[in-house]
DSSP file (Angstrom, degrees, kcal/mol; ACC not computed):
  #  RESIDUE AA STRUCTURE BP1 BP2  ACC     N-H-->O    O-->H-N    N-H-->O    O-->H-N    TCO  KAPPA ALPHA  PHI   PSI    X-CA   Y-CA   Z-CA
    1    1 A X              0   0    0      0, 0.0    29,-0.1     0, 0.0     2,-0.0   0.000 360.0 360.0 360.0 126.1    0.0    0.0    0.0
    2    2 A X    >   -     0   0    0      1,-0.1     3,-0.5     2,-0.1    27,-0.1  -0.348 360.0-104.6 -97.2-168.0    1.4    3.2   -0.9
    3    3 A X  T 3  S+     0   0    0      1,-0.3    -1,-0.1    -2,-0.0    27,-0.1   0.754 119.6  33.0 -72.0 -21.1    1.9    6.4    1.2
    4    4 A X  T >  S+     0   0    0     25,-0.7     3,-0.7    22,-0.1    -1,-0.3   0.360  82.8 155.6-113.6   9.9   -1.3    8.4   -0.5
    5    5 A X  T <   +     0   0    0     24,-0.8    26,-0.2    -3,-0.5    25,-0.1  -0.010  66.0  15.0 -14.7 146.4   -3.2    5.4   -1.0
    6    6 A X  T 3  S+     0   0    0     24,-0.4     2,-0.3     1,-0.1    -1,-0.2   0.757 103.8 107.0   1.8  63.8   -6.9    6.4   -1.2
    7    7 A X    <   -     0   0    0     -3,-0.7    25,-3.7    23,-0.3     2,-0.4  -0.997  63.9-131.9-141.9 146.0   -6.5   10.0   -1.7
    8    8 A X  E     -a   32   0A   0     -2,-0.3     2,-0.3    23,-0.2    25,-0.2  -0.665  14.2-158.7-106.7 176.4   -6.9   11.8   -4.3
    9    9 A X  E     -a   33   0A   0     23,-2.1    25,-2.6    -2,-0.4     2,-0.5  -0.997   5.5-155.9-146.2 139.5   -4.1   14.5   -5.5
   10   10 A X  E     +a   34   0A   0     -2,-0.3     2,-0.5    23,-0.2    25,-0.2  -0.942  20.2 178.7-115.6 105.1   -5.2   17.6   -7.9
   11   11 A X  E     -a   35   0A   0     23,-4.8    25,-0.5    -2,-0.5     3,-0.5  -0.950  11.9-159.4-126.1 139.6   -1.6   18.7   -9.9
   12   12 A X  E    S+a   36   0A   0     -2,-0.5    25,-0.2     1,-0.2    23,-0.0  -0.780  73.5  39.1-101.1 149.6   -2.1   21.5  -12.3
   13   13 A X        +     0   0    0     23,-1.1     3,-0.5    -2,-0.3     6,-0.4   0.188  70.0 128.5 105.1 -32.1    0.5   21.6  -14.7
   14   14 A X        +     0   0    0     22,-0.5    23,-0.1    -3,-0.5     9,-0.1   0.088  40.8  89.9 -91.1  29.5    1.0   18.2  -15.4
   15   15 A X  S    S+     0   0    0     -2,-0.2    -1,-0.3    21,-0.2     2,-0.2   0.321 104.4  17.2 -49.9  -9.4    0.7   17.9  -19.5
   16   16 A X  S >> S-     0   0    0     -3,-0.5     3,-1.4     0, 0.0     4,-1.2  -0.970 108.7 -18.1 179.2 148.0    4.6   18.6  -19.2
   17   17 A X  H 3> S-     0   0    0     -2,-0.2     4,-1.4     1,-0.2    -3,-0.0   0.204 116.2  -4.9  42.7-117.6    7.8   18.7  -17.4
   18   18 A X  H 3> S+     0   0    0      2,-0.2     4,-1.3     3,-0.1    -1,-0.2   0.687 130.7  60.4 -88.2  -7.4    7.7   18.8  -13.4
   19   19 A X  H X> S+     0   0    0     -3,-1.4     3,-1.3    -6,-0.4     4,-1.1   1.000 105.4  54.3 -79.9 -74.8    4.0   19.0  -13.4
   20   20 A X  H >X S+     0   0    0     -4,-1.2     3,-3.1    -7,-0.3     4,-2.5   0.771 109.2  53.4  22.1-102.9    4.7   15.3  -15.4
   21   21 A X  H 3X S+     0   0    0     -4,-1.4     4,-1.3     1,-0.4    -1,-0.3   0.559 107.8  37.9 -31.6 -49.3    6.6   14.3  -12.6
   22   22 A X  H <X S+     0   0    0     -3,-1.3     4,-1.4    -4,-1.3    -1,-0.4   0.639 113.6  56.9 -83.3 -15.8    4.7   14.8   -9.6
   23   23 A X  H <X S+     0   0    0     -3,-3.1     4,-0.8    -4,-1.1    -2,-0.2   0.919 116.5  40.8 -68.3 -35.0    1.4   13.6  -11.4
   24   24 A X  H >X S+     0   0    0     -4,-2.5     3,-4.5     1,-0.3     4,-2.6   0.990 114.3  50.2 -77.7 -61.9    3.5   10.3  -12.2
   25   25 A X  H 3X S+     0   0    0     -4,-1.3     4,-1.6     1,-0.2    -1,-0.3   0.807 111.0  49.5 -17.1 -66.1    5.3   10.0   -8.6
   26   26 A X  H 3<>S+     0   0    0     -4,-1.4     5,-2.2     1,-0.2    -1,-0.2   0.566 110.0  51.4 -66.9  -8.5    2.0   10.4   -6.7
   27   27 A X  H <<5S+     0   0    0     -3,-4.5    -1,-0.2    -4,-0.8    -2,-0.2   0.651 112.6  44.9 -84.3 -33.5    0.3    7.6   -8.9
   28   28 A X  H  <5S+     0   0    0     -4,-2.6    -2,-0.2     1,-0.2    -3,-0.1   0.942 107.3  56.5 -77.9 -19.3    3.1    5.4   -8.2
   29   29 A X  T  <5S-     0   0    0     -4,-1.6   -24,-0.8    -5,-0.3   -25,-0.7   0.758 130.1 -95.8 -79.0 -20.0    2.9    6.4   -4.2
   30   30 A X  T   5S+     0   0    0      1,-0.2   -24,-0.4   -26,-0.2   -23,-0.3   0.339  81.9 134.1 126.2 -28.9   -1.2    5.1   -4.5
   31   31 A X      < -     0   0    0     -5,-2.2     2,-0.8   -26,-0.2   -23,-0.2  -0.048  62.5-123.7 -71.5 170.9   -2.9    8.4   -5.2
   32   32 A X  E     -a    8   0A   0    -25,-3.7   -23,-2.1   -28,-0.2     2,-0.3  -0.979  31.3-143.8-112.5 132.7   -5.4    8.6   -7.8
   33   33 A X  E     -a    9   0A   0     -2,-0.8     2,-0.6   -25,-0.2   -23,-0.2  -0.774  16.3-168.3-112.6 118.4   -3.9   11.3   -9.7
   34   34 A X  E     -a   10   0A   0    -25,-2.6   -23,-4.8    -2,-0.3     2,-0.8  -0.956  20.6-142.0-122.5 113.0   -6.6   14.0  -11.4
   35   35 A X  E     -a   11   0A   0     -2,-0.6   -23,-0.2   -25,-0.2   -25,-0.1  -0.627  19.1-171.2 -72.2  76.9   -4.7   16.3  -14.0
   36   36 A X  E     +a   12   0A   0     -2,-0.8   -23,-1.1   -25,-0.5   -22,-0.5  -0.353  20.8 160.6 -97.3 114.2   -5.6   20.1  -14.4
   37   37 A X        -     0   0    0    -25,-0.2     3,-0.2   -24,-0.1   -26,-0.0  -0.846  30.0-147.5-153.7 118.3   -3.5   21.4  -17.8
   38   38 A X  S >  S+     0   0    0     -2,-0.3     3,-2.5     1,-0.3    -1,-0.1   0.524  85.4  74.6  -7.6 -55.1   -5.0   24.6  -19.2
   39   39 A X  T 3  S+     0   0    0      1,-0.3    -1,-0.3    62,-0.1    64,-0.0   0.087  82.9  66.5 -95.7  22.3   -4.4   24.2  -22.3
   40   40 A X  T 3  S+     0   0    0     -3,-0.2    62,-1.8    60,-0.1     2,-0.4  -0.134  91.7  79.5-114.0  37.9   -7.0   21.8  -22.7
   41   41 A X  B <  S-b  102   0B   0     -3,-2.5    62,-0.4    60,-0.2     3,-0.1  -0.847  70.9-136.5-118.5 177.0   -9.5   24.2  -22.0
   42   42 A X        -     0   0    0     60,-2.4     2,-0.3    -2,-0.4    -1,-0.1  -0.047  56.4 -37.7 -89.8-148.8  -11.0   26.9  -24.3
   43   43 A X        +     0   0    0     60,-0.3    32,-1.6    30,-0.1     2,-0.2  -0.694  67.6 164.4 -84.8 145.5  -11.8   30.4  -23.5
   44   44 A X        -     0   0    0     -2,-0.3     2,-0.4    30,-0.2    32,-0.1  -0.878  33.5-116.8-146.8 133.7  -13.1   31.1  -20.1
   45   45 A X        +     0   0    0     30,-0.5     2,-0.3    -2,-0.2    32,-0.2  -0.216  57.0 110.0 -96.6 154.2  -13.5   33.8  -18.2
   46   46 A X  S >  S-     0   0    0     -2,-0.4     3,-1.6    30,-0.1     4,-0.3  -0.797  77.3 -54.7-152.2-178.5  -11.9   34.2  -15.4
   47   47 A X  T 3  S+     0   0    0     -2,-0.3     3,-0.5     1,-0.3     4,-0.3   0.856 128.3  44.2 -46.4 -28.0   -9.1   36.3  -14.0
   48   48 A X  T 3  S+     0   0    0      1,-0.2    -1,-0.3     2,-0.1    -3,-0.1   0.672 121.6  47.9 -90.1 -11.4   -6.1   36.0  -16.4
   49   49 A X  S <> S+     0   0    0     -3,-1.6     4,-1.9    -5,-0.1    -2,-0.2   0.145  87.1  98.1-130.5  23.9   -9.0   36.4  -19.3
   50   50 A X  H  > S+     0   0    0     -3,-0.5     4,-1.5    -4,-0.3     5,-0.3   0.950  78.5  50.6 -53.7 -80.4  -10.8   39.7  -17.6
   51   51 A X  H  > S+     0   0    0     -4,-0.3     4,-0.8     1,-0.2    -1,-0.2   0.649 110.4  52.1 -45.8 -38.2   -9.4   42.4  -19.5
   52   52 A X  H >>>S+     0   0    0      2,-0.2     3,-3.2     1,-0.2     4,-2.8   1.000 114.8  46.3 -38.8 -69.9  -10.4   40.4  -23.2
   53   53 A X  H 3<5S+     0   0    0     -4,-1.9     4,-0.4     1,-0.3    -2,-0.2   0.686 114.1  43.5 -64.2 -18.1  -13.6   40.1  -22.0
   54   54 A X  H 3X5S+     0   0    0     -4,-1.5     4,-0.5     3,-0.1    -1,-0.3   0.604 113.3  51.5 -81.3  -6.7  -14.0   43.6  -20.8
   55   55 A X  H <X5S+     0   0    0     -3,-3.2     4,-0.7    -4,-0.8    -2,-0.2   0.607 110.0  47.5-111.8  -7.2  -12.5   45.1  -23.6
   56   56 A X  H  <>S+     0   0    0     -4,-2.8     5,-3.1    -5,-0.2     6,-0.8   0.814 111.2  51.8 -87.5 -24.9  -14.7   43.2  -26.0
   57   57 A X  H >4<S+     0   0    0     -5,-0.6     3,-0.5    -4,-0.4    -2,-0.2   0.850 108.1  53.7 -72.8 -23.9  -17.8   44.1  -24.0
   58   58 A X  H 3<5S+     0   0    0     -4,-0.5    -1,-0.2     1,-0.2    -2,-0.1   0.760 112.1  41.6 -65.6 -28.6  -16.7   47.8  -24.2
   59   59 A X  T 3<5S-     0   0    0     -4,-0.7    -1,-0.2    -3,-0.2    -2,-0.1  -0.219 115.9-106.6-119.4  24.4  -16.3   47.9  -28.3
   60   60 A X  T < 5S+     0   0    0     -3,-0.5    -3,-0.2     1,-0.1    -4,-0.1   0.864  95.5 112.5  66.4  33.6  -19.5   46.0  -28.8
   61   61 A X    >>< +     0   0    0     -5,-3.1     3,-1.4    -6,-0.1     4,-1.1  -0.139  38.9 107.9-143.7   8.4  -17.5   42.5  -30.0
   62   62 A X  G >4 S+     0   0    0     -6,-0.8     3,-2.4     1,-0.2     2,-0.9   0.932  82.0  57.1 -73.7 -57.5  -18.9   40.4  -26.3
   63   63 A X  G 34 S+     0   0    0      1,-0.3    -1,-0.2    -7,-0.1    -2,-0.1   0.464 102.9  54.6 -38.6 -10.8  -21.3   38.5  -29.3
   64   64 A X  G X4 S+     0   0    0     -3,-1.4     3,-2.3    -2,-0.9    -1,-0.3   0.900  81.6 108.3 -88.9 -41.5  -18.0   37.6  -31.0
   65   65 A X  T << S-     0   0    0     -3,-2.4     9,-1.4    -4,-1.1    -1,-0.0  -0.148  95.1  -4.8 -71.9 114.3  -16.5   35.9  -28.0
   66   66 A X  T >  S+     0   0    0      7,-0.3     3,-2.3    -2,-0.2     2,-0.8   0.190  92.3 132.5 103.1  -3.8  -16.2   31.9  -28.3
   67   67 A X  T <   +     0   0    0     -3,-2.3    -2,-0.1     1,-0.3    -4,-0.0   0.157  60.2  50.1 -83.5  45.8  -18.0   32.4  -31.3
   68   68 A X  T 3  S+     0   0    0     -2,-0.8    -1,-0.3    43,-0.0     3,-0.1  -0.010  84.7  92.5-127.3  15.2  -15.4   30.0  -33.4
   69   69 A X  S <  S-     0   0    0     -3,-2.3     3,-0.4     1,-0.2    37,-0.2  -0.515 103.4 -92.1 -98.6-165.2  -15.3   27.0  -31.3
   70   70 A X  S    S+     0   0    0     34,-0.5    35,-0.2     1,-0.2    -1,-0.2   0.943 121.4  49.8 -81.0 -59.4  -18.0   24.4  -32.4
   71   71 A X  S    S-     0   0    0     33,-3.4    -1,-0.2     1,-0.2    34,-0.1   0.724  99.1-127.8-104.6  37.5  -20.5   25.8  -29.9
   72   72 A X  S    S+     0   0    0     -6,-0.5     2,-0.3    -3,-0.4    -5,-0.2   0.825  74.9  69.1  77.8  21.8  -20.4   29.1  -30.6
   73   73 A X  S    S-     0   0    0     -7,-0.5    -7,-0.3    31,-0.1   -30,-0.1  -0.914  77.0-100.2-158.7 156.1  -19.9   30.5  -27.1
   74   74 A X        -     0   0    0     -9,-1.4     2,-0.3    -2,-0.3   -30,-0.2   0.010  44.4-103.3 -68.3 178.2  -17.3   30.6  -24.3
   75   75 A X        -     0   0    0    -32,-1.6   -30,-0.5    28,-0.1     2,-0.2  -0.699  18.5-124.0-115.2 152.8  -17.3   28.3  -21.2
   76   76 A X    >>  -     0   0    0     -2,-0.3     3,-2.0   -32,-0.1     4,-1.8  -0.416  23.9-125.9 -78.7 135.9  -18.3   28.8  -17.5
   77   77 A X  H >>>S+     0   0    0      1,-0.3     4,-2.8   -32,-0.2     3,-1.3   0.990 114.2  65.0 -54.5 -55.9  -15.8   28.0  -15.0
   78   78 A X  H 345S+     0   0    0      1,-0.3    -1,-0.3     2,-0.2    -2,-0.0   0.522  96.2  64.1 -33.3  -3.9  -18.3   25.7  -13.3
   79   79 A X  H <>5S+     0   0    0     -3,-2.0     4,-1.0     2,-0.1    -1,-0.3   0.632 108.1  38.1-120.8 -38.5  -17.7   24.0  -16.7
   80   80 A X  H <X5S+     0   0    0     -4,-1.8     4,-2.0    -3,-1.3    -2,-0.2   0.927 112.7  50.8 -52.7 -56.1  -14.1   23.4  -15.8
   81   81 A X  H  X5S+     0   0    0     -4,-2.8     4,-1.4     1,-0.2    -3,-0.2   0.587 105.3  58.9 -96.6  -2.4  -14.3   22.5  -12.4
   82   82 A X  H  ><S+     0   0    0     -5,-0.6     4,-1.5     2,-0.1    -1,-0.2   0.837 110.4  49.7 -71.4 -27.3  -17.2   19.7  -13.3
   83   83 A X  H >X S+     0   0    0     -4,-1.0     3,-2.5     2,-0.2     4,-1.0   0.989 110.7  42.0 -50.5 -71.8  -14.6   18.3  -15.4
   84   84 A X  H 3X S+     0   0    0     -4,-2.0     4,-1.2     1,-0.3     3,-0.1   0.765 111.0  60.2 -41.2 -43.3  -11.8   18.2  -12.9
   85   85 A X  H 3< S+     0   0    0     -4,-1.4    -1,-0.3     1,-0.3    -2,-0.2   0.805 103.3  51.7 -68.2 -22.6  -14.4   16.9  -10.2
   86   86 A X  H X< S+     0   0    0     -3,-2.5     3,-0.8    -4,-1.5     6,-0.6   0.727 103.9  61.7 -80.9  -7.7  -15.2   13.7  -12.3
   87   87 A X  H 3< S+     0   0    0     -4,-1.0     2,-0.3     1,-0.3    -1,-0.2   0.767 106.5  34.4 -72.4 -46.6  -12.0   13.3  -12.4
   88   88 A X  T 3< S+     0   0    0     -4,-1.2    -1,-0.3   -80,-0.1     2,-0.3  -0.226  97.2 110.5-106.9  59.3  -11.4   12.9   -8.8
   89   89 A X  S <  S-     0   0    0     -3,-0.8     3,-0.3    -2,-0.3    -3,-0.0  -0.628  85.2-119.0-124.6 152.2  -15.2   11.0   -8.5
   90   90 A X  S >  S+     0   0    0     -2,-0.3     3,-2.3     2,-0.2     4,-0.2   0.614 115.5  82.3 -51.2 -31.2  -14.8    7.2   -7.8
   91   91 A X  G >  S+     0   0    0      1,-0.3     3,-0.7     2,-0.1    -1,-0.1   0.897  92.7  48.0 -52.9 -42.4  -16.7    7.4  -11.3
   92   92 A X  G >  S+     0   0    0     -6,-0.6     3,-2.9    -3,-0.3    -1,-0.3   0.327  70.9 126.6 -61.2 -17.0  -13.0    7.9  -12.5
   93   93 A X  G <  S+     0   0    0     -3,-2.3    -1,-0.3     1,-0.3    -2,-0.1   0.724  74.0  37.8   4.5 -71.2  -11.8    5.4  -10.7
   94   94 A X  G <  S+     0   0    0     -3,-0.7    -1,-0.3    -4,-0.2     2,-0.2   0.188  90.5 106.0-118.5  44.1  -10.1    3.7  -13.8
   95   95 A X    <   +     0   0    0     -3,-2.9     2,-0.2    -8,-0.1    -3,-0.0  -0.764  35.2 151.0-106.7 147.3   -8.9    6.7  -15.7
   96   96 A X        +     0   0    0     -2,-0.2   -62,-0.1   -64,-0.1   -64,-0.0  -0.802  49.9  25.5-171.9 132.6   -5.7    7.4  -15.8
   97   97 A X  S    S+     0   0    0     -2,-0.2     2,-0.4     1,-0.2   -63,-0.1   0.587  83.4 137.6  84.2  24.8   -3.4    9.2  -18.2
   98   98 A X        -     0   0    0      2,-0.0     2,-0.7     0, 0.0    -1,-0.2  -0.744  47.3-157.2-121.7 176.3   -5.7   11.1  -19.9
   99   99 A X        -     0   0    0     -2,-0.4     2,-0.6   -63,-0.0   -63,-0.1  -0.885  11.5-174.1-115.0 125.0   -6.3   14.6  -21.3
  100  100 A X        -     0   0    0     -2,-0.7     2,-0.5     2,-0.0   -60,-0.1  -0.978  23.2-139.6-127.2 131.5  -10.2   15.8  -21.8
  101  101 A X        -     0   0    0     -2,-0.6     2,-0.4     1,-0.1   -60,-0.2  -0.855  13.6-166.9 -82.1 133.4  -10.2   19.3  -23.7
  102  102 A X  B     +b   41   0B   0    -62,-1.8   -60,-2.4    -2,-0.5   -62,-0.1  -0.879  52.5 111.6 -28.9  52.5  -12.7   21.3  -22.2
  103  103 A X  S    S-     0   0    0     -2,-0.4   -60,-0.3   -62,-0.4   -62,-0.1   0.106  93.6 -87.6-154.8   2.7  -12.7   23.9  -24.9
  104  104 A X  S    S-     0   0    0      1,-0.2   -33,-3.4   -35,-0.1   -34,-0.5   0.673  83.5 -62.0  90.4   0.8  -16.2   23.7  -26.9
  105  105 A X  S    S+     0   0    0    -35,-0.2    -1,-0.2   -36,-0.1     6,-0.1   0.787 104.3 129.1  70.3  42.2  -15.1   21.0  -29.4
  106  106 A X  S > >S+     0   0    0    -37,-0.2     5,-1.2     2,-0.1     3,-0.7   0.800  70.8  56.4 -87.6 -16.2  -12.4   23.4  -30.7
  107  107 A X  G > 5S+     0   0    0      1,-0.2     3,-2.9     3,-0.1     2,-1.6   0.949 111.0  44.3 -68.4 -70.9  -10.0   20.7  -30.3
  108  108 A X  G 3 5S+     0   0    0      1,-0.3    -1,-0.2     2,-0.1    -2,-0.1   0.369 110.3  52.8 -58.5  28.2  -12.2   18.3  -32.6
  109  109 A X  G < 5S-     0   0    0     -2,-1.6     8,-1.0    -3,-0.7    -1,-0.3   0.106 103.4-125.3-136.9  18.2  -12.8   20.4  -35.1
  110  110 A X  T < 5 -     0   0    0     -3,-2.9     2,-1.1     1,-0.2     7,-0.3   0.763  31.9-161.6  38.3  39.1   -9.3   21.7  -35.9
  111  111 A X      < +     0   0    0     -5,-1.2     2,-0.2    -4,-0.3    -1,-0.2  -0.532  17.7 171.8 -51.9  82.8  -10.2   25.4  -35.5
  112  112 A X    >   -     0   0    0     -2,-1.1     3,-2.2    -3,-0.2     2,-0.2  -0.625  49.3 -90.8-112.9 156.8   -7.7   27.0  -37.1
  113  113 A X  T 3  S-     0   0    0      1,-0.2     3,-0.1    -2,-0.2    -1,-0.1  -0.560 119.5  -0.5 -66.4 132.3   -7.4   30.9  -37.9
  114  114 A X  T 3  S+     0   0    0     -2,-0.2     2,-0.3     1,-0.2    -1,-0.2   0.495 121.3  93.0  33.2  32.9   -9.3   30.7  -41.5
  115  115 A X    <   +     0   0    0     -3,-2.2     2,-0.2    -5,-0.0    -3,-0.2  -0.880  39.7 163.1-132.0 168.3   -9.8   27.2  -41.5
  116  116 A X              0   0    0     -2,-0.3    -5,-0.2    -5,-0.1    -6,-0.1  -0.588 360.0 360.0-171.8 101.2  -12.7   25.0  -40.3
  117  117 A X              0   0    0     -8,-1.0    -7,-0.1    -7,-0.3    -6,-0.1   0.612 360.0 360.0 -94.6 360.0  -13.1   21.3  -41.4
């Protein structure tokens, strides 16, 4: 039995590098390891993404915002942190290594600047 055996452990960062490292460490130690990496999410606002969203609500452009991802709008934090919480659910139990974009289905839909398949 390892040392975090039935616990779960939240490491942001861990797509990469040290983040990587500690996810992996705390998996071998027993924990069930839930991964928070940004950059599988889309736009949301939040602090680090105030000032976009105020300065497109200021110039008349808040109708623009999110409006390329597949559904056409930007995402709720509450929309994040339901991800992250199934993640650390017993539902999750026997996931492990994976990445879920949180982003509006801009990852499947290759949402590229003047492309769109």
């Amino acid at each position: 039995m390892g040392r975090f055996e039935n616990q779960v452990a939240i490491v942001t960062g861990a797509g990469s590098g040290i983040g990587r490292a500690t996810a992996l460490r705390l998996a071998r130690e027993g924990a069930q390891v839930v991964m928070a990496d940004t950059s599988e999410s889309g736009l949301v606002e939040t602090g680090m993404t105030r000032a976009v969203f105020d300065y497109a609500r200021a110039h008349e452009k808040a109708h623009k915002l999110g409006a390329r991802c597949e559904l056409r709008r930007y995402g709720d934090p509450e929309e994040i942190a339901a991800a992250i919480l199934f993640f650390a659910s017993d539902d999750a139990s026997y996931i492990t290594g994976q990445a879920l974009p949180v982003d509006g289905g801009n990852t499947a839909s290759l949402n590229l600047p003047g492309m769109k398949v």
